[in-house]
C-alpha positions in Angstrom: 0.0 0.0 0.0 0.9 3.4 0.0 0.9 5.3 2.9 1.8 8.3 3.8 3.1 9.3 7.3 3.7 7.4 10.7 1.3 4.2 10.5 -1.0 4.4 13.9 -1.4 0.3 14.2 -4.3 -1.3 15.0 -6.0 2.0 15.5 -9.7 2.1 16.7 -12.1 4.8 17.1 -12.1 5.6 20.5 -10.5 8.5 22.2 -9.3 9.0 25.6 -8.9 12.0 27.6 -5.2 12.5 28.7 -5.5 15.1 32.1 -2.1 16.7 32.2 -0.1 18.8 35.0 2.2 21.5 35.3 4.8 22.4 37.5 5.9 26.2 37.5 9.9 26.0 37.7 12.9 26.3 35.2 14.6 22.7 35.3 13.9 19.2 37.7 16.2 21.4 40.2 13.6 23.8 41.0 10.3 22.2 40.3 8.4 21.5 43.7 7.6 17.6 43.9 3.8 16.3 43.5 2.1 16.3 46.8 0.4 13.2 47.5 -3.0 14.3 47.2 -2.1 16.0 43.6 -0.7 12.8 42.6 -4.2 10.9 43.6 -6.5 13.6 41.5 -4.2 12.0 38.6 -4.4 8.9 39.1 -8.3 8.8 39.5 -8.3 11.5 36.4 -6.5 8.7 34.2 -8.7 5.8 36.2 -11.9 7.7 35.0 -10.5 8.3 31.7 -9.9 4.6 31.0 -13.0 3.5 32.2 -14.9 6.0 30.3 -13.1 4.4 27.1 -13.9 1.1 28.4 -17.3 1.9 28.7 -17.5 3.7 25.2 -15.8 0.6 23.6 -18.4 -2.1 25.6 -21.5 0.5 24.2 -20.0 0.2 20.6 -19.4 -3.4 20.7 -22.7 -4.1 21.7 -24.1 -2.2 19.2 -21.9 -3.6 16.2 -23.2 -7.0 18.2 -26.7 -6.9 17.2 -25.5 -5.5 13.2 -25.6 -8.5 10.4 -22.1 -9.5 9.8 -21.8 -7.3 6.6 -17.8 -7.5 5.3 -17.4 -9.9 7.9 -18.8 -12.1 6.6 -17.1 -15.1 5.1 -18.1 -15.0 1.1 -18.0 -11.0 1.9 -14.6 -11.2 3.3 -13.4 -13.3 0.1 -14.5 -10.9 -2.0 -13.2 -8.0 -0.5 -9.6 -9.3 -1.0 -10.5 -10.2 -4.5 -11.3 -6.3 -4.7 -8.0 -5.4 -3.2 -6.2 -7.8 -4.9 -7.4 -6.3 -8.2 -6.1 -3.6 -7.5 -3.0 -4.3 -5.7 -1.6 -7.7 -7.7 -4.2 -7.1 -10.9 -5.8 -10.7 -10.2 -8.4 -11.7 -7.9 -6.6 -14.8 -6.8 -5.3 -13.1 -3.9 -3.6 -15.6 -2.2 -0.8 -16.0 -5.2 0.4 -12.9 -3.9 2.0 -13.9 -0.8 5.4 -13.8 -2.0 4.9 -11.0 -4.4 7.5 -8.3 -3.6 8.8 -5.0 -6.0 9.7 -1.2 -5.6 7.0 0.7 -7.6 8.7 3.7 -7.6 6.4 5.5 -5.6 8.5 6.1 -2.3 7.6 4.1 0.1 10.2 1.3 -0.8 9.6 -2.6 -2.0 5.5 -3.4 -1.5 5.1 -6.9 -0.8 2.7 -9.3 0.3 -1.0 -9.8 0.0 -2.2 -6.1 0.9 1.5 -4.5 0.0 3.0 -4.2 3.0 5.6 -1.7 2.7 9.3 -1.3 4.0 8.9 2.3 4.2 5.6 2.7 6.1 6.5 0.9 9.4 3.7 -2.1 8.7 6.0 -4.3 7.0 8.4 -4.1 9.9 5.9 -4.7 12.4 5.0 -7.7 10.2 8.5 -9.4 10.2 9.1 -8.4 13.8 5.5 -9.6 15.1 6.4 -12.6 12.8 9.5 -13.5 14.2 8.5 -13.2 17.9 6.5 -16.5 17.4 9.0 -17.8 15.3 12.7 -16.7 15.8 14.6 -18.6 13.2 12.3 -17.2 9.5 14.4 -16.4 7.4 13.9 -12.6 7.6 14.6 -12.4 11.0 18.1 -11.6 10.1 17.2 -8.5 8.2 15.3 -6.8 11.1 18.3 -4.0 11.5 18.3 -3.2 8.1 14.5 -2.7 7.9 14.6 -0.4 10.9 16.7 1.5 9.7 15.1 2.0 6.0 11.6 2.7 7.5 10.3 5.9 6.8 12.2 6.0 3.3 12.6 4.3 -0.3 15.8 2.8 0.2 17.2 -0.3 0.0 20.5 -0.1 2.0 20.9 -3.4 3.3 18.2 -5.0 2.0 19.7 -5.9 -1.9 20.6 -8.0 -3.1 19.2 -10.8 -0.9 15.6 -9.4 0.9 13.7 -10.0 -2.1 14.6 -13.8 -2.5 14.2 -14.6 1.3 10.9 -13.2 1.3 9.6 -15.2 -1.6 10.9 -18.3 0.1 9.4 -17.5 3.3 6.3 -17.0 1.7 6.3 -19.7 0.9 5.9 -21.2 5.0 2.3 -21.6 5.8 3.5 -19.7 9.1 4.1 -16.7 7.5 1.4 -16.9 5.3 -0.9 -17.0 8.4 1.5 -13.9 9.7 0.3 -11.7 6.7 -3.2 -12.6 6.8 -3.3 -11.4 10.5 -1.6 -8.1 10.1 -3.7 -7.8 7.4 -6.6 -8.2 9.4 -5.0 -6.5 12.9 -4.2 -3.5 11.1 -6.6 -2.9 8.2 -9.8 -5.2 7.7 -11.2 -5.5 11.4 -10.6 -1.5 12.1 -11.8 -0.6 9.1 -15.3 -2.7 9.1 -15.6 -1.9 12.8 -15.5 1.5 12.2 -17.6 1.5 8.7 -20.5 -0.2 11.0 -20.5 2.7 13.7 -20.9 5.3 11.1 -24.2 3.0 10.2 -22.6 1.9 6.3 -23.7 -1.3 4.8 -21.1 -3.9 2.8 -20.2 -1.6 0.8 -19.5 1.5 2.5 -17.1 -1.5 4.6 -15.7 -2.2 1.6 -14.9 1.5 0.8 -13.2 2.2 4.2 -11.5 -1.1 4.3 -9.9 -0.2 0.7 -8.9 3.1 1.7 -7.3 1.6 4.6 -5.2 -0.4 3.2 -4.2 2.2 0.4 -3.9 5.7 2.6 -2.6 4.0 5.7 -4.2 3.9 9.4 -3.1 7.6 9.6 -4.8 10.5 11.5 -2.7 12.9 9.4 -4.8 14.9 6.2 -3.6 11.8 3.3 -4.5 8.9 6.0 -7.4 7.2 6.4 -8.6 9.1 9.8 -7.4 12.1 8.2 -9.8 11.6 4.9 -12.9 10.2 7.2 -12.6 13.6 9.2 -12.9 15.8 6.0 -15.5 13.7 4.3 -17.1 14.2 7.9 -17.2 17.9 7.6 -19.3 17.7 4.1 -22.0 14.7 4.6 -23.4 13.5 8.0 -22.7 9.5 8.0 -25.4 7.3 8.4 -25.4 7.2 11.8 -25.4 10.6 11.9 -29.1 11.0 9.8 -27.4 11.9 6.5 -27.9 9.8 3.4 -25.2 6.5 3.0 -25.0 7.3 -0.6 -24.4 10.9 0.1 -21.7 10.1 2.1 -20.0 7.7 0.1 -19.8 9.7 -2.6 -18.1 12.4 -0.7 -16.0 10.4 0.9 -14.9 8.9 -2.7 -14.4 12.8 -3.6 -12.1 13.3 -0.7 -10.3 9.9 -1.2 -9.6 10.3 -4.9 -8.6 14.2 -4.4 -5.8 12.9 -1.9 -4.5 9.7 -4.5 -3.9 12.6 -7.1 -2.1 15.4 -4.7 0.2 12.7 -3.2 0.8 10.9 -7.1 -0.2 13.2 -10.1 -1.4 11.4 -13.2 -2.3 8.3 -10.8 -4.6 5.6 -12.3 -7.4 5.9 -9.6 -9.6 2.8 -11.3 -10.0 1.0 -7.6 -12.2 4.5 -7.6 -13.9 4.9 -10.6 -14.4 2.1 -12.2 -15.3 -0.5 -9.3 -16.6 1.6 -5.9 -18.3 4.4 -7.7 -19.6 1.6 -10.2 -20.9 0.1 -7.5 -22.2 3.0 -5.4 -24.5 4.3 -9.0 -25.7 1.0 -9.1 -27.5 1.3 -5.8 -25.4 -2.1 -4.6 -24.7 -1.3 -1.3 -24.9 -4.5 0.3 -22.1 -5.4 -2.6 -24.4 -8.2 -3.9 -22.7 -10.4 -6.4 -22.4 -11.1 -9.2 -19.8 -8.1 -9.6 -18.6 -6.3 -13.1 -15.6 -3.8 -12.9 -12.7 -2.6 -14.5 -9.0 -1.9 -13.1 -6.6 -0.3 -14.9 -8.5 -1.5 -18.6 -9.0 -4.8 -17.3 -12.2 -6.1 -16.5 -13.3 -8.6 -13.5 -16.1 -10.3 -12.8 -17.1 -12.2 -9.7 -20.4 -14.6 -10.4 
């Protein structure tokens, strides 16, 4: 994928209330310690903080609890990395792409992997690293240093010659196969339906935040994910707000393909145009196959 800025993994929509306090003084010298009692407002501040967050999540869980599965769904699911794949690998057999691994050119380093994960936008780092927790010996495990110190850039120092190969051959290990599938999932599928849900989309409106999630990155900056809900936001009430899903969709598509051409000019934004919008004239938003679209001039069907 290509993201830009700092990846916020596994970010969910709920926000907690920091209480913060200062101590007049120049330097650690002079600053007069926390009394006790001070010290207990905080801690009961950041006590009633959690559990406001706690409460907030149980609320929204029981509410996403009594929605039908939608994306989540099994066949649903399948067909949302068919989608992605279309886009990502141009075939909908998705799970060829395991071992798939290239530098596009578009700055964020090699793209590998079933949703692209990147070496310069922290998830593929998390990936190997999370990966080699559980198993110590992969045979990426010895590149970690030279991936941590590439992230956040394009280049390859200490990666050629060799990175490319060992990931195709590790890709081949149904260990790391499972590996991509829950990062995948962790960072990009589960947040993004979750959310989708709470804003009160159907399969399709899922679909269209899962997508942009994996393309624009978990990021709260203006070209991330949060970042692009927040402005579409500010134009259309969601669903679950009283506005109209279409509506919505449609302005959050607006916002989403604005940002794809300011951060790549001349970009093919097909994933857009030719399959979600598609999709969103033909009134389909419970994505009910069978599916026509077209990426990049080739066309896809699902029956």
């Amino acid at each position: 994928m290509k993201r830009p800025g700092v990846l916020l993994l596994g970010a969910l929509p709920v926000i907690a209330a920091g209480v913060y306090f200062a101590v007049p003084g120049d330097s650690a010298d002079t600053a007069a310690p926390a009394s006790p009692s001070s010290s207990a407002t905080a801690r009961s501040a950041r006590d009633d903080a959690k559990d406001r967050a706690e409460e907030e999540r149980a609320a929204d869980d029981a509410l996403i609890a009594d929605l039908p599965p939608g994306l989540a769904a099994p066949a649903k699911k399948e067909l949302a990395q068919q989608l992605v794949s279309s886009a990502e690998n141009s075939t909908t057999r998705w799970r060829t792409a395991y071992g798939s691994i290239q530098d596009v050119g578009d700055g964020d380093g090699y793209t590998a992997g079933i949703v692209g994960f990147c070496t310069g936008t922290h998830d593929l780092l998390t990936l190997v690293e999370r990966y080699t927790e559980a198993h110590p010996d992969n045979g990426l495990a010895r590149y970690l240093p030279a991936l941590r110190k590439v992230d956040g850039s394009d280049s390859h120092e200490g990666l050629d010659p060799g990175f490319t190969a060992a990931w195709k051959a590790e890709a081949e290990v149904p260990a790391f196969r499972a590996a991509q599938e829950e990062e995948r999932d962790r960072v990009y599928f589960d947040p993004a339906v979750r959310l989708a849900k709470l804003d009160g989309l159907g399969t399709l409106g899922q679909f269209v935040y899962y997508d942009a999630m994996v393309f624009h990155g978990p990021d709260t900056d203006p070209g991330g994910f949060y970042g692009l809900r927040e402005q579409a936001m500010a134009k259309a009430k969601t669903p679950g707000q009283g506005g109209s899903e279409k509506a919505y969709l449609d302005t959050f598509l607006d916002v989403r393909e604005r940002a794809m051409r300011d951060k790549r000019p001349g970009i093919d934004t097909s994933r857009v145009d030719t399959a979600q919008r598609r999709f969103l004239a033909a009134g389909n938003l419970e994505l009910a196959t069978p599916l026509v679209w077209e990426m990049y001039g080739d066309t896809y069907r699902v029956p």
